[in-house]
C-alpha positions as CSV (number, residue, x, y, z in Angstrom):
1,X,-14.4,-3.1,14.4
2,X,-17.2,-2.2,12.7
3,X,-18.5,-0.9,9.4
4,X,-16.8,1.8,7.1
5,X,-18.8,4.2,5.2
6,X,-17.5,6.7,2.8
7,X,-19.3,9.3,0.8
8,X,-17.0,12.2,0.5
9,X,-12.9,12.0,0.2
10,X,-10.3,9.8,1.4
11,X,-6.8,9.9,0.5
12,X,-4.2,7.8,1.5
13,X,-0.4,7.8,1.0
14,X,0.0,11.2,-0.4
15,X,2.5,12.8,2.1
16,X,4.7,9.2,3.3
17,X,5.3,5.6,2.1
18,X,2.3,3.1,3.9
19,X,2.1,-0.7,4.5
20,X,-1.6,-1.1,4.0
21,X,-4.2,1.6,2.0
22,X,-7.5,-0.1,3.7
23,X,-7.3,-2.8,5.7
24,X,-10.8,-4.3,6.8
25,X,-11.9,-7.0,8.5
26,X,-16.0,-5.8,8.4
27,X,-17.8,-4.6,5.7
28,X,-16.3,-1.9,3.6
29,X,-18.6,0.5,1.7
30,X,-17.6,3.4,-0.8
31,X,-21.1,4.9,-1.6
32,X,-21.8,7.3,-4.3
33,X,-19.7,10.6,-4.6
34,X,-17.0,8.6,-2.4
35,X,-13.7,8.9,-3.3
36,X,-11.0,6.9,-2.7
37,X,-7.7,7.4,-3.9
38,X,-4.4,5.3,-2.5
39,X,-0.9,5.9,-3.5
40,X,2.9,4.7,-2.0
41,X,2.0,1.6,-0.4
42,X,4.2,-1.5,-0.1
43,X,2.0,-4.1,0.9
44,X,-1.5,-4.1,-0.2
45,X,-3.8,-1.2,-1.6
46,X,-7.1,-2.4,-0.3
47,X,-6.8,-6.2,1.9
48,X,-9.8,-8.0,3.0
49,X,-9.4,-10.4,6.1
50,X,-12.9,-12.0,6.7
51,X,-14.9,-14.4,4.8
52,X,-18.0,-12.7,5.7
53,X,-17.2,-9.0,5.1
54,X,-18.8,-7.1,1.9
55,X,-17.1,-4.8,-0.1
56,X,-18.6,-2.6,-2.9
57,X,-18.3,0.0,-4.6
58,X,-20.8,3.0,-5.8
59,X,-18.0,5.7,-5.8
60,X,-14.5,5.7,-7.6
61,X,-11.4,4.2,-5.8
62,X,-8.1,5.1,-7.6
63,X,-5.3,2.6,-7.0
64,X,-2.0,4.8,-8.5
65,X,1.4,5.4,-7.9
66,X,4.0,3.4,-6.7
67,X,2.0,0.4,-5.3
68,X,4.8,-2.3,-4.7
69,X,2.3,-5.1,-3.4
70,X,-1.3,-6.4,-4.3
71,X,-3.9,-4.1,-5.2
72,X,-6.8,-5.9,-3.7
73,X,-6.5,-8.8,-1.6
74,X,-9.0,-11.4,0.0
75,X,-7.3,-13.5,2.3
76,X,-10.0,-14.9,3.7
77,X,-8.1,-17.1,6.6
């Protein structure tokens, strides 16, 4: 694994149903201009598994439609 850097566009769940939207276990970074947007998931939108990974935000992440599970989730195990 390693880290995740986004600046531009990312879209997830637009065409079929998903589990997961973002599922990290290293550091997760939306940067300026970055996009995010996640849609149709069942699980989780965005699920953190490890104590010591860093997520942030600079950009816009849009959590929509039909999300059946979490929206963010640290596990943290």
């Amino acid at each position: 694994m390693g880290t995740l850097n986004n600046s531009g566009d990312i879209t997830i769940g637009n065409l079929f149903l998903c589990s997961f939207g973002i599922y990290y276990d290293d550091d997760f970074n939306n940067l300026a201009g970055g996009n995010i947007t996640i849609n149709r998931i069942t699980y989780s939108g965005i699920e953190s598994h490890n104590v010591t990974a860093a997520g942030t935000n600079n950009g816009n992440i849009n959590i929509g439609n039909n999300v059946d599970g979490w929206l963010f989730w640290n596990v943290h195990r």
